[in-house]
N, C-alpha and C positions, 0 to 999 in steps of 0.2 A: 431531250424530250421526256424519259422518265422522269428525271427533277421536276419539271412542271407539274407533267401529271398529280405526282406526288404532293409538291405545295396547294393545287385543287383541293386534291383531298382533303389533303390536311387543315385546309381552311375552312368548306364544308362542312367537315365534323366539330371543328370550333365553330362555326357559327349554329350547327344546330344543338352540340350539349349546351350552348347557352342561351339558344334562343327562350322565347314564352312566347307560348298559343294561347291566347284568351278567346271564353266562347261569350256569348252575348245574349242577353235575353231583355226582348222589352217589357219593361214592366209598367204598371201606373202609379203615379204619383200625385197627391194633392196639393194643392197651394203652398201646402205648409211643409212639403217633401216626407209625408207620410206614404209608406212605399205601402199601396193595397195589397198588391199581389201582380202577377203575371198575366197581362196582355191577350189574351186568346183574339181579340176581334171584335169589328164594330158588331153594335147592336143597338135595336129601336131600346128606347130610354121612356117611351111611356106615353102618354095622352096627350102631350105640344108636340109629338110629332118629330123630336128631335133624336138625332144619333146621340149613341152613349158606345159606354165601353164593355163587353163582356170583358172579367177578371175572374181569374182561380187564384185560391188565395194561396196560404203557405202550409193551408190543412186541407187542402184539396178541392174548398168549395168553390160552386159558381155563382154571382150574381151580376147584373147589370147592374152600371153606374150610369147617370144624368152626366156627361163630361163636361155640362155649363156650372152647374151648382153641386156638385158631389152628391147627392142625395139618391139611395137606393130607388130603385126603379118601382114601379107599380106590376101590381100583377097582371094588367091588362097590356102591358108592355111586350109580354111574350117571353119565353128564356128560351134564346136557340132553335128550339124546334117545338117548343110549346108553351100553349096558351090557359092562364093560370085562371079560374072562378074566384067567386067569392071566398073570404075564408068564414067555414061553418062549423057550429056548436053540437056535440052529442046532446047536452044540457040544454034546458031554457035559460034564457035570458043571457045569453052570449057565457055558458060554461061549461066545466066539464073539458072531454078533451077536443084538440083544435084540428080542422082539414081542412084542404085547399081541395076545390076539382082540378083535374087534371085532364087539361084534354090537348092531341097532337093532331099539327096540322098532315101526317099520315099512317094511314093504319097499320102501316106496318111497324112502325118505333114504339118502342118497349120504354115505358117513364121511368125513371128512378130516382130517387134523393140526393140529396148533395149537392140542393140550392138554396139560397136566400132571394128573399125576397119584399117588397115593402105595401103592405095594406093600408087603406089607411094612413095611419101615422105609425103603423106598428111594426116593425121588422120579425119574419120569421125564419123558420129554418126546415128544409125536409131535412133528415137525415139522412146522411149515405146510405144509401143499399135499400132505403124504404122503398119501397111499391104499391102502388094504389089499390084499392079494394072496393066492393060493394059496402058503401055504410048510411046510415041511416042517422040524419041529424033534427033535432029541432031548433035554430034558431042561427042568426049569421048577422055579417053584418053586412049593410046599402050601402054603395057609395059613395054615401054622404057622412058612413060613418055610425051608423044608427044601428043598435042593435033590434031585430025584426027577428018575431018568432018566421020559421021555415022547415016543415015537417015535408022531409025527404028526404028520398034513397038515390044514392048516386054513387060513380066510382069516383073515390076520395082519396088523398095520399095524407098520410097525419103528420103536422106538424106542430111545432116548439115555440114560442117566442126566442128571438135569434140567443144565442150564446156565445159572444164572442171567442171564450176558448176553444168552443168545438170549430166553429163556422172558420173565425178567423177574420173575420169583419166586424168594425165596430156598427153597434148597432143604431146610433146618432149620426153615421155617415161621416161623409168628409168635406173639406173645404175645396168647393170649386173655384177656381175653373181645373178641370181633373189635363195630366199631361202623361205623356208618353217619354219614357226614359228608357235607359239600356244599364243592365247592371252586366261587368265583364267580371270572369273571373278564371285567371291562370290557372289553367288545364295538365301543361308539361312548364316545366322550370330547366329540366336539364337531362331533359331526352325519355325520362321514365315518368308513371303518372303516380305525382307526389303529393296533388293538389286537391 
């Protein structure tokens, strides 16, 4: 009965110094298996009313993606727990530095940077750790893409046109239709974490 026990053992510890634990994460992928970033969760995709994909990239940021055509999401899309304005001008005539209003759907959450997002035709960026403030712009753009003088004060977060090194999102998007993958990757190889 000892000899048994003992071969148990003994086989359990060979199968687990040799086993591999892989962990799994979904991530997004385009058409073209251009890997976006990491999966966090569906999300409204914008003004047709279609689901898209919330994605963190590989530098931390967040934006929605359109999961039918790739294409960054609009501001009126919403990101998570808020709903993006127009983007407005310190300057006339659409210059000077750039803001988004910022407004959530509860008073208690605190905004902060560290999203992308698509205006227009134009991809931008808050930066991490930005917070919004009382600013006072004159001019922004409609809709339709128009730059309209607009003299007012509001609470604004400043943003960048996108940067792909900081964001981590290309700023022309990607090829839809957008997919859902899983990237694995061995964690133990031979009982200690080597990986």
């Amino acid at each position: 009965m000892r000899n048994a026990f003992l071969v148990v053992v003994a086989s359990l510890i060979g199968v687990t110094a040799t086993s591999v634990v892989r962990a799994q994460a979904a991530i997004v992928l385009d058409s073209n298996d251009t890997r976006l970033g990491v999966y966090a969760g569906p999300a409204n995709a914008g003004d047709r009313g279609r689901e898209g994909f919330l994605v963190i990239s590989t530098t931390g940021y967040a934006a929605i993606f359109d999961d039918v055509t790739g294409e960054h999401a609009s501001p009126r899309a919403g990101h998570v727990d808020r709903q993006l304005g127009p983007v407005r001008f310190a300057g006339p005539n659409c210059t000077g530095a750039i803001f988004v209003e910022v407004a959530t759907v509860s008073t208690s959450i605190s905004i902060v940077g560290g999203f992308v997002f698509r205006s227009n035709a134009i991809v931008y960026y808050a930066a991490r750790g930005a917070v919004s403030a009382q600013v006072t712009t004159q001019s922004e753009f409609d809709r339709s893409g128009n730059c309209v003088d607009a003299n007012a004060t509001s609470e604004l977060m400043q943003v960048a046109p996108n940067d792909p090194a900081i964001s981590g999102f290309s700023s022309s998007g990607y090829f839809g239709p957008l997919r859902l993958g899983f990237l694995a990757r061995d964690l133990f190889s031979d009982s200690f974490e080597t990986a």
